[in-house]
C-alpha positions in Angstrom: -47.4 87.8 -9.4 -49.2 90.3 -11.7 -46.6 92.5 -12.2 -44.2 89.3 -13.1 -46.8 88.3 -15.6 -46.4 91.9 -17.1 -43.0 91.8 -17.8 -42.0 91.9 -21.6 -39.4 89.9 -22.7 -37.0 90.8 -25.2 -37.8 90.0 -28.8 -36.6 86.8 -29.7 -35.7 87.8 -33.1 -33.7 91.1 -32.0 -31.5 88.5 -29.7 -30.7 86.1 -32.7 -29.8 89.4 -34.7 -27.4 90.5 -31.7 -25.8 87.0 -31.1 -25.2 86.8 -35.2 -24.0 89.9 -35.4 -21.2 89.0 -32.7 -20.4 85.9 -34.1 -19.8 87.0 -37.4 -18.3 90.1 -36.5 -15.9 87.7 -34.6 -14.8 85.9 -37.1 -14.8 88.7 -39.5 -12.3 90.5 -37.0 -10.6 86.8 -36.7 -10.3 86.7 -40.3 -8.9 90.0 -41.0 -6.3 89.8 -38.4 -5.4 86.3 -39.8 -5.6 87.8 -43.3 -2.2 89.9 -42.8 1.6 89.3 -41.6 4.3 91.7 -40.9 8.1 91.1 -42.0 10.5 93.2 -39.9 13.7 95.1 -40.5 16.4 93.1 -41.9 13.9 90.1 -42.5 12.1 89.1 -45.8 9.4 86.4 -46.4 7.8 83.5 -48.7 4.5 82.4 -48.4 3.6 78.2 -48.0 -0.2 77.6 -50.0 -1.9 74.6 -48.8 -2.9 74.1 -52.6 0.0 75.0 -54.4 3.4 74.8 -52.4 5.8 77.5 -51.5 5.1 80.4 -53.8 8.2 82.5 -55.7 7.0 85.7 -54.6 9.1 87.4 -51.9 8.1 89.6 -49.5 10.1 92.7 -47.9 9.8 94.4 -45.0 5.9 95.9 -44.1 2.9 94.0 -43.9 1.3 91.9 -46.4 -2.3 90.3 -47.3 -2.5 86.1 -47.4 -5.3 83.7 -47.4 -6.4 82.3 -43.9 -5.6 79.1 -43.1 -4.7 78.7 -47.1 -1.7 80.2 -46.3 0.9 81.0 -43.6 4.6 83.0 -44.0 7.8 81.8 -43.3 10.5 84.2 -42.3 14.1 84.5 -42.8 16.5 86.8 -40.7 18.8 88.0 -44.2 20.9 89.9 -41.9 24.9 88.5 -42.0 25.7 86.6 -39.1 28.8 85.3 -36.8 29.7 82.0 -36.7 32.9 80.4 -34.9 33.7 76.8 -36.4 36.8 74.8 -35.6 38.2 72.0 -37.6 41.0 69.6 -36.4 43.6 68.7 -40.2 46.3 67.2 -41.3 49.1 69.7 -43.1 50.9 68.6 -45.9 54.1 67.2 -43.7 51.7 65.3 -41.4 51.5 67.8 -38.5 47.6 68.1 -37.1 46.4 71.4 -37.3 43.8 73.1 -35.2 41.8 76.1 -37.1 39.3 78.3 -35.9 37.5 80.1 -38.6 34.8 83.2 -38.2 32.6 83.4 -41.0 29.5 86.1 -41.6 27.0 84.4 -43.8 23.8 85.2 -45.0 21.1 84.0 -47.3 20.5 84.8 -50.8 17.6 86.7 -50.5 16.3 86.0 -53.9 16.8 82.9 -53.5 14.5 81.8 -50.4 12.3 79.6 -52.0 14.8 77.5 -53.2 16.5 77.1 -50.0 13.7 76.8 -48.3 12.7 73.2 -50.6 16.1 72.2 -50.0 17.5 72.9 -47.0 14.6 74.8 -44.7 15.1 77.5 -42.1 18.2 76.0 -40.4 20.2 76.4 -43.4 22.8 77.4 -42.0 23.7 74.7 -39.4 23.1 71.8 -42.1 25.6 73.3 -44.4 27.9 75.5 -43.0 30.1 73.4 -40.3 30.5 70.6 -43.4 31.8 73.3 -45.9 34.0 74.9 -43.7 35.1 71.7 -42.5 35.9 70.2 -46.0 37.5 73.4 -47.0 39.9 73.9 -44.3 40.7 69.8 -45.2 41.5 70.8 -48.4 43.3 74.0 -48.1 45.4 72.9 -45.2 46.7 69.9 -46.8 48.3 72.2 -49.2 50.7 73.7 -47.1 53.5 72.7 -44.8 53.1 73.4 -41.0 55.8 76.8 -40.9 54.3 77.9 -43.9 50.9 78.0 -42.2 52.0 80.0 -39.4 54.7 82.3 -41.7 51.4 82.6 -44.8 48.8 82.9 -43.0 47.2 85.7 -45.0 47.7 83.5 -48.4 45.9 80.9 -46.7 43.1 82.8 -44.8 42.4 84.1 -48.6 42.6 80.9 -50.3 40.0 79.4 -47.5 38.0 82.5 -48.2 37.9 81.8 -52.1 37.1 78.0 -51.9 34.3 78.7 -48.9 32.6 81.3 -50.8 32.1 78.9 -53.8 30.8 76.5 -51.9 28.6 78.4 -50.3 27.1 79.6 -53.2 26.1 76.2 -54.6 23.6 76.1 -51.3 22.5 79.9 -52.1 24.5 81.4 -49.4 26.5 84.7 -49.2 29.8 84.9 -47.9 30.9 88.7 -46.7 33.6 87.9 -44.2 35.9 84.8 -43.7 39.2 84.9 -41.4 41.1 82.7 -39.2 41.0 83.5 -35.3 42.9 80.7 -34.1 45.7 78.4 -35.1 47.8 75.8 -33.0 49.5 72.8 -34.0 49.6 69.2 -32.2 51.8 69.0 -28.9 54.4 67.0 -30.7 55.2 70.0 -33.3 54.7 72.5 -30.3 56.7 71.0 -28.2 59.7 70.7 -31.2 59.1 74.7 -31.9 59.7 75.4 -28.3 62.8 72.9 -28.4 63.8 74.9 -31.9 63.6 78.2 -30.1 65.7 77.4 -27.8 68.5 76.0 -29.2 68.3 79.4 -31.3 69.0 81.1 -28.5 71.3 78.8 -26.9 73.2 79.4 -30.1 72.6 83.5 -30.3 73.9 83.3 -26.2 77.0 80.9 -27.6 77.7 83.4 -30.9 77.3 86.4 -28.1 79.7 84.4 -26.2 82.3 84.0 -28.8 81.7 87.6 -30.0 82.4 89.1 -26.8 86.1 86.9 -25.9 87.4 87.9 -29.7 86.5 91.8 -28.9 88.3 90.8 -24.8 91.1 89.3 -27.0 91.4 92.2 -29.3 91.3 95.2 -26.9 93.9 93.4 -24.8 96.6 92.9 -27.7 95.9 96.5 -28.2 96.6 97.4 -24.9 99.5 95.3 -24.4 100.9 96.9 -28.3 99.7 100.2 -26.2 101.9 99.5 -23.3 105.0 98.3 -25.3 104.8 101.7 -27.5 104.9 103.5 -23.6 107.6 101.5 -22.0 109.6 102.1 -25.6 109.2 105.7 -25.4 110.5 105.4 -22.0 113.4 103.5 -22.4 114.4 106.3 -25.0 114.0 109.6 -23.4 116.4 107.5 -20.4 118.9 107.0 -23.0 119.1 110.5 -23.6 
């Protein structure tokens, strides 16, 4: 019991130092980390403030100081990307249309903060399938149903004009638009198929008639051949 009463404990101002130290070395360490954010390859950032909104700085790719819990980074991905959209329209002699379109968008890098207010980060599925939907309306209805098929370059380039203006009123860049796919209702197919082959019922019937004038021919020049034979004939017996 002695030697328990001997004992010395630990100074109880030397274990309020340590435990201080911890805590605010902790939240120092917390702070710091919370103090900095990284933006990755191919990505840029804005910056949200508690106080004063989205500020206009951008940030590129590295790390970057902000204010803890003041404020906190929002990233965009500004590398192009693929997107597939198909739109059902009416050409301009009332055949229906089906168009797919592949576009590569991106966003206007200098102009996140804007689209950000506006729009957010899912910019590009709240604008893109309604542009590329009203532009293939508009450009369609322009052309007749064999003209889309026998132009389709003009009209790939004209959807690619009107798209990329429209996408630019939403801050969006444009850097590849072009049709993949394009069929027609099954009425119209089914009268192309019916067009094709009468064509060729009629190229078989032309062959047909082709062939009996060239039977005709070499046989009145065989028969004139035999005549000229059985004349020649008929001489040298006279003789």
């Amino acid at each position: 019991m002695q030697n328990v009463r001997n004992v010395k404990l630990p100074d109880p101002r030397l274990i309020s130092g340590i435990v201080q130290t911890a805590v605010f070395g902790g939240a120092g360490a917390y702070g710091l980390y919370h103090s900095l954010f990284n933006v990755e390859g191919g990505h840029r950032a804005i910056v949200y403030n508690r106080f004063v909104g989205i500020r206009e700085k951008i940030f590129a790719e590295g790390t970057h100081p902000m204010i803890p819990w003041i404020e906190r980074p929002i990233t965009y991905d500004v590398r192009a990307r693929a997107h597939q959209i198909s739109s059902h329209s009416g050409s301009r002699d009332l055949q229906m249309v089906n168009i797919t379109l592949r576009v590569l968008t991106r966003p206007d890098a200098s102009k996140l903060p804007t689209i950000y207010r506006n729009l957010g980060t899912d910019f590009n599925e709240r604008v893109l399938p309604s542009i590329v939907h009203e532009t293939l309306k508009s450009v369609v209805a322009q052309y007749n149903a064999s003209q889309l098929i026998t132009q389709r370059e003009q009209v790939s380039l004209a959807v690619r004009s009107q798209l990329i203006q429209r996408a630019a009123g939403f801050n969006m860049l444009l850097d590849d638009v072009s049709i993949t796919a394009l069929t027609f209702g099954r009425e119209y197919t089914a009268a192309i198929e019916a067009k094709q082959v009468a064509q060729q019922e009629a190229e078989r019937a032309k062959f047909i008639v082709e062939k009996a004038k060239q039977d005709k021919r070499s046989a009145v020049i065989r028969a004139e051949g035999e005549a000229k034979s059985a004349k020649l004939i008929g001489e040298k017996a006279t003789r």
